[in-house]
C-alpha positions as CSV (number, residue, x, y, z in Angstrom):
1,X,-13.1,-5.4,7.3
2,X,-16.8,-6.2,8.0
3,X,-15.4,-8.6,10.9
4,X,-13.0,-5.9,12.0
5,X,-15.6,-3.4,12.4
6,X,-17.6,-5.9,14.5
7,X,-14.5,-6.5,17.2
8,X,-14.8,-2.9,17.4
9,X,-18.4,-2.4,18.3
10,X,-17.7,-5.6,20.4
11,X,-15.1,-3.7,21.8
12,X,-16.7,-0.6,22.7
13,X,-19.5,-2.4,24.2
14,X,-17.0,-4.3,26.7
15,X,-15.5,-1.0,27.4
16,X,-19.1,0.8,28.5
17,X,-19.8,-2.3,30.8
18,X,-16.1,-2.1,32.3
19,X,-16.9,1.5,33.0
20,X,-20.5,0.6,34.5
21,X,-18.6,-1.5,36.6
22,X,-15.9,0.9,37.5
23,X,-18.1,3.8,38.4
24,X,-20.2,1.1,40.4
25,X,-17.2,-0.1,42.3
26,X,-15.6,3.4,42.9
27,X,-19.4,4.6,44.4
28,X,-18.5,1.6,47.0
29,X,-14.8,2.0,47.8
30,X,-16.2,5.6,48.3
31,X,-17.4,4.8,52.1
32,X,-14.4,5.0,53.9
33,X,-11.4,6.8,52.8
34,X,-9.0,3.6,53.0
35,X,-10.5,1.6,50.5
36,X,-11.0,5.0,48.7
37,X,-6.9,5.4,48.8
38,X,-6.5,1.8,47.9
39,X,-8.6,2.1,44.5
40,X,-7.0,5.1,43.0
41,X,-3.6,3.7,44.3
42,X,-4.7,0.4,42.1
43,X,-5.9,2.6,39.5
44,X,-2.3,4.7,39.6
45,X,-0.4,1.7,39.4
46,X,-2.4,0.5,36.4
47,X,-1.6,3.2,34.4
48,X,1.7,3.3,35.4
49,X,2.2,-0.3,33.9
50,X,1.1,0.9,30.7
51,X,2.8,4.1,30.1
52,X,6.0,1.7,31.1
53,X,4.6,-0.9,28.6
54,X,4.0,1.5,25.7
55,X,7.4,2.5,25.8
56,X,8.9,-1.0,25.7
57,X,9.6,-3.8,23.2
58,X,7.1,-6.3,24.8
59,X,7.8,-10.3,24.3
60,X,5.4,-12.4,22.2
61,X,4.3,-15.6,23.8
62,X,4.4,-17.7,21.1
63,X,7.1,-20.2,20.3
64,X,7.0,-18.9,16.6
65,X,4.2,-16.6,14.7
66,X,4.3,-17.4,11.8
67,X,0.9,-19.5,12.1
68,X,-0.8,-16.5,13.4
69,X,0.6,-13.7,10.8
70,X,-1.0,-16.5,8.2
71,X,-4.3,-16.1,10.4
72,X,-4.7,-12.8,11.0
73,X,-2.7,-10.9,7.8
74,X,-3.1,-7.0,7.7
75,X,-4.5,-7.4,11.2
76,X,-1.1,-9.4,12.8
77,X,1.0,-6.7,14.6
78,X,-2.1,-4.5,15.5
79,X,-3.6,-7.6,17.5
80,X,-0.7,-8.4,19.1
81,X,0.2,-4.6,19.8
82,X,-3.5,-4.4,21.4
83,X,-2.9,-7.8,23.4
84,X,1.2,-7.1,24.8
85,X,0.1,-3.3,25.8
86,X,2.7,-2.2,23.3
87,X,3.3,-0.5,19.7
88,X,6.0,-2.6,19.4
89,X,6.9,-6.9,20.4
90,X,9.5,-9.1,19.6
91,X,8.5,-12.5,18.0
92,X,10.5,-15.4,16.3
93,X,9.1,-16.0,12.6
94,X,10.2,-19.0,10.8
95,X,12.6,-19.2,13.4
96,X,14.5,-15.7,13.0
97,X,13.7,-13.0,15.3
98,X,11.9,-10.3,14.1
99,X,11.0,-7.1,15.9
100,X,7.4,-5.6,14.9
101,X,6.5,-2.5,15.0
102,X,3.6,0.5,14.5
103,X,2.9,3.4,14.9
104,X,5.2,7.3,13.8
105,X,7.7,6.5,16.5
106,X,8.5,3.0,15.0
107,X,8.1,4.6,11.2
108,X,10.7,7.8,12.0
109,X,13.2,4.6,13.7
110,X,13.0,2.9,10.7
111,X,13.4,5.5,8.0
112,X,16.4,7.3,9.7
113,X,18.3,7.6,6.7
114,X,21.2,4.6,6.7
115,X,19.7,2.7,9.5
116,X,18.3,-0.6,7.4
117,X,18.7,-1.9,4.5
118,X,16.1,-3.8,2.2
119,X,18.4,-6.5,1.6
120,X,18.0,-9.6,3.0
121,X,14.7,-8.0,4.9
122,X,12.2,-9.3,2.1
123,X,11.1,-13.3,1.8
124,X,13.1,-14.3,-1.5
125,X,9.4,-15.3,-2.9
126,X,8.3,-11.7,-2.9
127,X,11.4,-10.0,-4.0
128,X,11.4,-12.4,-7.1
129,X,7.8,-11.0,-8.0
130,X,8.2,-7.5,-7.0
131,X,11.5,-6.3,-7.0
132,X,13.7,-8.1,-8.6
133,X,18.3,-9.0,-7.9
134,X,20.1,-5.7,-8.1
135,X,16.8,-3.1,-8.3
136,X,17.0,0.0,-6.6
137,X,14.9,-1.2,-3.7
138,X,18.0,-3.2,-3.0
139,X,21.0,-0.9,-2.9
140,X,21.9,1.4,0.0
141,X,23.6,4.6,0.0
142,X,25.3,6.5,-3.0
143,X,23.9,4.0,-5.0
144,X,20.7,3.8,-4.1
145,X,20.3,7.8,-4.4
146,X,22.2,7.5,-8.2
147,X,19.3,4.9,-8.8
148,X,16.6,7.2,-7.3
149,X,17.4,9.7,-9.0
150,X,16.6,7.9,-12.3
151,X,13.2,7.3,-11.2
152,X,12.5,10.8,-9.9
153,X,13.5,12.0,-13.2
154,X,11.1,9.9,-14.9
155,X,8.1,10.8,-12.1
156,X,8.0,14.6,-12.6
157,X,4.6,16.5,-12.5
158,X,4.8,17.0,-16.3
159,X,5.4,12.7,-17.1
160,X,2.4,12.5,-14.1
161,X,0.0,14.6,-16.6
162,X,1.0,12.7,-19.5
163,X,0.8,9.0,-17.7
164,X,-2.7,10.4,-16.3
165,X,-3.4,11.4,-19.8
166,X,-2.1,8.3,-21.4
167,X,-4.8,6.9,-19.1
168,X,-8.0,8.2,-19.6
169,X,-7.9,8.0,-23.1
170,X,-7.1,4.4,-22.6
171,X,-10.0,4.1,-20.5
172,X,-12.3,6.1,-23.2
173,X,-11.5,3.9,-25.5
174,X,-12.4,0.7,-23.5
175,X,-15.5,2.5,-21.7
176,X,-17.0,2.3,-24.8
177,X,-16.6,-1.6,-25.2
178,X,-18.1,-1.8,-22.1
179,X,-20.8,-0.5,-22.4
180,X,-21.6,-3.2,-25.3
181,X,-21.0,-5.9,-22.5
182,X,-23.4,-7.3,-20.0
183,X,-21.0,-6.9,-17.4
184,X,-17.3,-6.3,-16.8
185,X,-15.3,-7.2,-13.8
186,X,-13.4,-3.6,-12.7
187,X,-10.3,-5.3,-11.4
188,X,-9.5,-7.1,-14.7
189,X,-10.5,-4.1,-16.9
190,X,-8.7,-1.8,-14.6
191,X,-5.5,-3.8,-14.6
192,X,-5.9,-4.0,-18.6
193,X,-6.4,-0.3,-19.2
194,X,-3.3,0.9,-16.7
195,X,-1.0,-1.4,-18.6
196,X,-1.7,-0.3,-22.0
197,X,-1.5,3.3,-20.8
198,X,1.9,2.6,-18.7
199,X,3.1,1.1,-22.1
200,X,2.2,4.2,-24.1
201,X,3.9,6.5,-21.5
202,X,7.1,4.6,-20.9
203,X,7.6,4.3,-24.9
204,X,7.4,0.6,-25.1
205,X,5.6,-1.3,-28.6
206,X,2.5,-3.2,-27.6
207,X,0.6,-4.7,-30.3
208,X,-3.5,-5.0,-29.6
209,X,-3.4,-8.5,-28.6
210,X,-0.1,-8.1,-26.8
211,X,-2.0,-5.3,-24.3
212,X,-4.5,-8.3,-22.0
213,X,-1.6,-11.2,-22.1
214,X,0.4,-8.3,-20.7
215,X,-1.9,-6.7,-17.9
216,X,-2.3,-10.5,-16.9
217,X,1.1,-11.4,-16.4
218,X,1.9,-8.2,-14.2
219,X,-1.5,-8.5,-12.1
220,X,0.0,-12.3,-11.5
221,X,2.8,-10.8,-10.4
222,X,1.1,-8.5,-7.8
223,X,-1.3,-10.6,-6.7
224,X,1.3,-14.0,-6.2
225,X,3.9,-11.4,-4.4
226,X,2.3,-12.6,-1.1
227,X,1.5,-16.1,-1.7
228,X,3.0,-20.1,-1.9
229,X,1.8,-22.5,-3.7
230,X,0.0,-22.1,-7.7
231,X,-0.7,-18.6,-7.1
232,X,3.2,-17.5,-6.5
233,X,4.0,-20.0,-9.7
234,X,1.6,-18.0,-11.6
235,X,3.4,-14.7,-10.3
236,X,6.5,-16.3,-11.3
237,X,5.5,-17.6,-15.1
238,X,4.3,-14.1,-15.6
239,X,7.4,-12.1,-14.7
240,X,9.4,-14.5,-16.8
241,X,7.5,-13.5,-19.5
242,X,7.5,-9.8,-18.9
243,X,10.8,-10.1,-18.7
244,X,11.7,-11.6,-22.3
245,X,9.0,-9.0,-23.7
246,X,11.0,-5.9,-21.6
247,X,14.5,-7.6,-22.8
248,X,13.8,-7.7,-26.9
249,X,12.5,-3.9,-26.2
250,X,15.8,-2.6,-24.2
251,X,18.1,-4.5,-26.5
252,X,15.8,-3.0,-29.9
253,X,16.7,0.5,-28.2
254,X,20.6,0.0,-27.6
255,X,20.7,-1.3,-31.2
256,X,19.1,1.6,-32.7
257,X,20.8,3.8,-30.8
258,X,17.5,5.5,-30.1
259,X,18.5,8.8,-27.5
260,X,17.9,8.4,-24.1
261,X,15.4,10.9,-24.2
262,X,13.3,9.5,-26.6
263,X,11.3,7.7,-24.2
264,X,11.2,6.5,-20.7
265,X,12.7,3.3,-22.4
266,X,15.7,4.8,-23.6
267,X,15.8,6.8,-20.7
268,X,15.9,3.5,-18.3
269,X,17.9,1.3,-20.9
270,X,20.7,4.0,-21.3
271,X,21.5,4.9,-17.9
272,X,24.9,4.7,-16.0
273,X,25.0,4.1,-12.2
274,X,27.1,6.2,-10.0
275,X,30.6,4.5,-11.5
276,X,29.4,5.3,-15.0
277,X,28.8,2.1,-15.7
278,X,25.6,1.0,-18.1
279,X,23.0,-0.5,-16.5
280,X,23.3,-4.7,-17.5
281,X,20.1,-5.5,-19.7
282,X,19.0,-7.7,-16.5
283,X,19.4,-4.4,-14.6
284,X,17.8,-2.2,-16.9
285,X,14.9,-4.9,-17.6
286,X,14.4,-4.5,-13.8
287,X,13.9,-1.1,-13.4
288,X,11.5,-1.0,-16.5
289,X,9.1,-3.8,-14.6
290,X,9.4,-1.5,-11.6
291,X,7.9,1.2,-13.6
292,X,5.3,-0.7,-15.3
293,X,4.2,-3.2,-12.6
294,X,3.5,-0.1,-9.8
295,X,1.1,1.5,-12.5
296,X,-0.8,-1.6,-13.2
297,X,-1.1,-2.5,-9.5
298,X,-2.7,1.0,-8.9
299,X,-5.9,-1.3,-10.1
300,X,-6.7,-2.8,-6.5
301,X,-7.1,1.2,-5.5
302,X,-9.4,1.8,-8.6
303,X,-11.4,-1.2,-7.3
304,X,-11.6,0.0,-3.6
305,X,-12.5,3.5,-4.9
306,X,-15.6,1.5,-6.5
307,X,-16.6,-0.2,-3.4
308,X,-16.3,3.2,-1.2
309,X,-18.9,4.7,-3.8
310,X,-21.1,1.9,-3.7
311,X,-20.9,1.6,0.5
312,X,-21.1,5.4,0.7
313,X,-23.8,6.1,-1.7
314,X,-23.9,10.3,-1.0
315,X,-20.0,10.2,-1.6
316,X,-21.1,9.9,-5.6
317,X,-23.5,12.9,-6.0
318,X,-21.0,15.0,-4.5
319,X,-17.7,14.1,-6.2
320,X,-20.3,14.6,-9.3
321,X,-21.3,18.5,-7.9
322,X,-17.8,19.0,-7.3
323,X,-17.3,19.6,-3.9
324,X,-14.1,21.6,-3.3
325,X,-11.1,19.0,-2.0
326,X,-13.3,15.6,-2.2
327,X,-12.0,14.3,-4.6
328,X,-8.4,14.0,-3.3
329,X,-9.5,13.8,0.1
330,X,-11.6,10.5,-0.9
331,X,-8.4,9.1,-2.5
332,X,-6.6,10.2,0.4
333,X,-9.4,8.2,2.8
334,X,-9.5,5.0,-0.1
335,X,-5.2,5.2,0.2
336,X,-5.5,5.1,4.1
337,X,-8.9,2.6,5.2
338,X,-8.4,-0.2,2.1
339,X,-5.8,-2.5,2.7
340,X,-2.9,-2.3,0.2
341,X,1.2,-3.3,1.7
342,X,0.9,-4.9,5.1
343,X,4.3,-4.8,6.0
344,X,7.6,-3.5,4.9
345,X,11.1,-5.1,6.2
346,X,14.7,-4.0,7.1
347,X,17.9,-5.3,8.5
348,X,19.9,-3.2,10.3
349,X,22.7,-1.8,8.9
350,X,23.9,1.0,11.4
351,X,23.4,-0.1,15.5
352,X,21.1,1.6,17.3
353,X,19.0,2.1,20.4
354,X,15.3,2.3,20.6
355,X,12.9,1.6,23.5
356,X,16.2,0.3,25.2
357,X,16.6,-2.4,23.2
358,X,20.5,-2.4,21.2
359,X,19.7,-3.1,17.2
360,X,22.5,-4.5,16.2
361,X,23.8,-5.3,12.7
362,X,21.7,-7.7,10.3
363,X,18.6,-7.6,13.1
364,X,15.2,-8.1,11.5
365,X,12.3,-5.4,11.8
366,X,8.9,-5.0,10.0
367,X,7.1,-2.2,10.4
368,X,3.4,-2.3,10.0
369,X,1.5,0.0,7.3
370,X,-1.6,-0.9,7.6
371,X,-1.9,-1.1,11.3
372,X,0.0,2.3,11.2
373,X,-2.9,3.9,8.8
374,X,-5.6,2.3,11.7
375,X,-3.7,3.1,14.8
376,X,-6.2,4.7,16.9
377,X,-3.9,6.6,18.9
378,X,-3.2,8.4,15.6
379,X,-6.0,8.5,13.5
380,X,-9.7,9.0,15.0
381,X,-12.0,6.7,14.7
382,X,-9.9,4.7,11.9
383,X,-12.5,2.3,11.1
384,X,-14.9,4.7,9.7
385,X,-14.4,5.3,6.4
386,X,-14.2,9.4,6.5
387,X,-12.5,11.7,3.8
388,X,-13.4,15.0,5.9
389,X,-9.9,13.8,7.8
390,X,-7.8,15.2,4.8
391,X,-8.9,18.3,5.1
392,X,-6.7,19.2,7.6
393,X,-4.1,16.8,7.6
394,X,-0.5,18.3,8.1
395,X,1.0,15.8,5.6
396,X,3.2,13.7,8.0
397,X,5.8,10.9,6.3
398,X,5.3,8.6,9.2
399,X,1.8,8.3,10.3
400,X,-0.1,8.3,6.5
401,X,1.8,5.4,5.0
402,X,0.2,3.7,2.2
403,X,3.1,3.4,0.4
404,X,6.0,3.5,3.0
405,X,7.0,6.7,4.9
406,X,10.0,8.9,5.2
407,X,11.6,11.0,2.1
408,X,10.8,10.1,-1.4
409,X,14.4,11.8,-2.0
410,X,16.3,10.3,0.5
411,X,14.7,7.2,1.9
412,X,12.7,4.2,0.4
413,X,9.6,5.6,0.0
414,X,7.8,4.7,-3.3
415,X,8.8,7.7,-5.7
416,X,5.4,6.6,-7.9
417,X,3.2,7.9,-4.9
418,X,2.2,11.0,-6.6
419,X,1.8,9.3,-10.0
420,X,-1.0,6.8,-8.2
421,X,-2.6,9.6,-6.4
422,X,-3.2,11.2,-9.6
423,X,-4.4,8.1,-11.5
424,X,-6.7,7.4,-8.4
425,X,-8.0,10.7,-8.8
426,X,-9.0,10.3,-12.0
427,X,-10.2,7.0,-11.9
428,X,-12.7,7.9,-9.0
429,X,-13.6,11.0,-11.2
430,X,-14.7,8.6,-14.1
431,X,-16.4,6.5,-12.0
432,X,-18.2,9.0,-10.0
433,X,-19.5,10.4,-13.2
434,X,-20.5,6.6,-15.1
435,X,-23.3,5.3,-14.8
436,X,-23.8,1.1,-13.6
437,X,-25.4,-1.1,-11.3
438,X,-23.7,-3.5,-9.1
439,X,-25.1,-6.9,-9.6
440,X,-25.4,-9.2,-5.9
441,X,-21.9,-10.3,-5.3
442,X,-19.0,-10.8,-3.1
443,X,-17.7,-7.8,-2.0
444,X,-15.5,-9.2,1.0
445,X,-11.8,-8.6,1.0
446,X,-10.0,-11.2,3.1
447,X,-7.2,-9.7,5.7
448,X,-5.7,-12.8,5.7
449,X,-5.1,-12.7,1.8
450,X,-1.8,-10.3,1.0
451,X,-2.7,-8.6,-1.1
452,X,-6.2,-8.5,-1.3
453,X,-8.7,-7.3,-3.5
454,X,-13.1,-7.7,-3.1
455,X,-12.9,-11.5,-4.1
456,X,-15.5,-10.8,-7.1
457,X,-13.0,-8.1,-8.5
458,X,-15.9,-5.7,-8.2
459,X,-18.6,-7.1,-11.0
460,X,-20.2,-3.4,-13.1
461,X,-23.3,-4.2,-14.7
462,X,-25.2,-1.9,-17.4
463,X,-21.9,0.3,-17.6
464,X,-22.6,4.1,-19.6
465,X,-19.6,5.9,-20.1
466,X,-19.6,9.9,-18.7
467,X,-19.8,12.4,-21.6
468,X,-16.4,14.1,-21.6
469,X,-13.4,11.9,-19.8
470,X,-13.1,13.9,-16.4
471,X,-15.5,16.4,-17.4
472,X,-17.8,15.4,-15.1
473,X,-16.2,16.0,-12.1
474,X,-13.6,18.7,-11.4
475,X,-10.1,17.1,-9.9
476,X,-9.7,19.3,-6.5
């Protein structure tokens, strides 16, 4: 982000020379009316070219980009956009085409309810660590809103108290081993004390030296989802084993005939899709990692909150005086600055039309979150880190989209979005009001890395817990 910020200073310097040099050049063509009408007919015809280029698909130049989405990561379809003049270019990766796209307009195309479908859109390596054959980001339709449903019935404000609940006990308890320890790394610890409380909430068994094995395995999964090589095989041993742990704990329900709503367990492991039949164990196992894995991966946020704090030292003394609206508004700012889902995929299901280009069936097109979340056309100044820009933010589905856009009903979009604000807002809280140092350290996060994380994992040193969990600070 630090190299980001420096193209855009760069940038913005290269922009007040040009304009020396225009005002310089129009003082000159000022001395005789034709070359007067010449420059603002050059000017006109300037601007023309790019209102007709921001409302095109443009072409990228290269024979394939897949060498320069590796490069460039979260900042791929942004730099392209900025190079072709357009929010939107067509480009062949690994030899498909693919149309990329950012921005609201490109976020309301893609969300039309029926229009894609997640199938097929995702790179087999990635679905196999994150969603999973058969989940309910795969299905379409009826289907897909049977399996919604499921989830939103298990995501209600009352199981968001308890999961946030779940977790700040979890974190008293290790707060307190932590601050018997020379140091901690947050992202570990984080990851750790989100599983054990996700486990607590959805009703699953986990014996004390069950709970770090676990948080491993489904940060491995989260953090190979973007990755070849040793760091997808980790990803990949981990869910295997997740998956044998979830399995003995759906069948232990169906044998005991424990009520669906005993727990979120039963809940997942006893329901019937729209044809009333029971989910397979594979199915249900599924579902169960979707709910777990989310929670745990809400631990790259808790680190990013620690990094804003430490950039921004003022932020902390007044989250700790309880400034009315900061502390969601910082969550909101963390959610929208930090990098967390670069892109999310869809193949077309219904043709369409859209900046006169024909979608037809089974075309390819990824939409870019974090570009969209830093498009400076809708967001001001995006690369300063700024929570005041909550405060009166309208609550659009298509230009805020850390975790997808459209209808959490309807569409795609992540149902657990509420459940992570809530954890991040408590998190932060208990931060905010801790006391530690931050020993000399790494605190980069590669754009090139998906995802990515500060590459120390955000070392705490001299950790003391606050008095009262969320005392401190009052939620806003």
């Amino acid at each position: 982000m630090r190299f980001t910020c420096c193209c855009v200073h760069r940038a913005q310097r290269a922009r007040h020379h040009r304009n020396k040099s225009r005002q310089a050049m129009t003082m000159h063509a000022s001395t005789t009316d034709h070359v007067g009408h010449a420059a603002q007919r050059l000017r006109d015809d300037a601007a023309d070219a790019t209102a007709e280029t921001q409302g095109r698909i443009a072409q990228a130049p290269q024979r394939d980009v897949l060498p320069a989405l590796l490069r460039d990561g979260y900042a791929f379809v942004s730099r392209h956009c900025d190079a072709l003049g357009s929010d939107a270019f067509q480009a062949r990766l690994a030899l498909q085409q693919v149309v990329f796209a950012r921005g609201p307009d490109a976020l309301a195309t893609f969300y039309h309810p029926g229009r894609f479908t997640r199938v097929g859109a995702m790179p087999p390596t990635t679905l196999r660590l994150l969603q999973g054959r058969g989940s309910v980001q795969q299905l379409d339709g009826d289907a897909h809103l049977q399996r919604k449903r499921l989830f939103l019935s298990v995501l209600t404000p009352a199981e968001t108290s308890r999961l946030v609940a779940c977790f700040e006990e979890e974190w008293s308890r290790q707060a307190d081993t932590w601050a018997r320890s020379a140091h901690i790394i947050l992202q570990q610890e984080a990851e750790h004390v989100l599983c054990r409380a996700a486990c607590r909430w959805a009703g699953l068994p986990l014996r004390a030296q069950q709970s770090r094995p676990l948080a491993r395995d489904l940060g491995a999964m989260i953090d190979g989802a973007g990755a070849f090589g040793p760091r997808w095989v980790r990803g990949w041993r981990g869910r295997r084993r997740v998956e044998r742990w979830v399995a003995r704990a759906v069948r232990n329900v169906r044998r005991a005939g424990t009520a669906p709503e005993a727990s979120i367990a039963a809940t997942v492991a006893w329901h019937r899709d729209a044809d009333g039949v029971l989910l397979s164990v594979h199915t249900a196992v599924t579902e169960l990692i979707n709910l777990l894995r989310p929670i745990v991966a809400v631990a790259r946020w808790i680190s990013f909150c620690a990094l804003a704090l430490h950039e921004h030292p003022p932020l902390r003394s007044r989250l700790r005086a309880g400034e009315p609206g900061l502390l969601q508004n910082t969550v909101q700012e963390v959610r929208r600055f930090y990098p967390f889902f670069p892109l999310i995929g869809g193949r077309v299901r219904m043709p369409f039309v859209w900046r006169d280009r024909h979608f037809k069936q089974g075309d390819w097109m990824m939409v870019d979150l974090y570009g969209t979340n830093h498009h400076p056309a809708v967001w001001r100044d995006p690369e300063r880190f700024d929570p005041s820009r909550f405060e009166h933010w309208k609550g659009s589905r298509y230009d805020f989209v850390a975790q997808g856009g459209g209808s959490v009903e309807r569409d795609h979009r992540c149902p657990g979005e509420n459940p992570s604000i809530a954890l991040l807002m408590s998190a932060l809280s208990l931060l905010a009001s801790s006391d530690y140092t931050l020993p000399p350290q790494d605190l980069r996060y590669p754009l090139n890395r998906f995802p990515t994380l500060p590459r120390s994992g955000v070392v705490l040193r001299d950790f003391i817990p606050p008095v009262s969990v969320g005392g401190v600070v009052q939620s806003a």
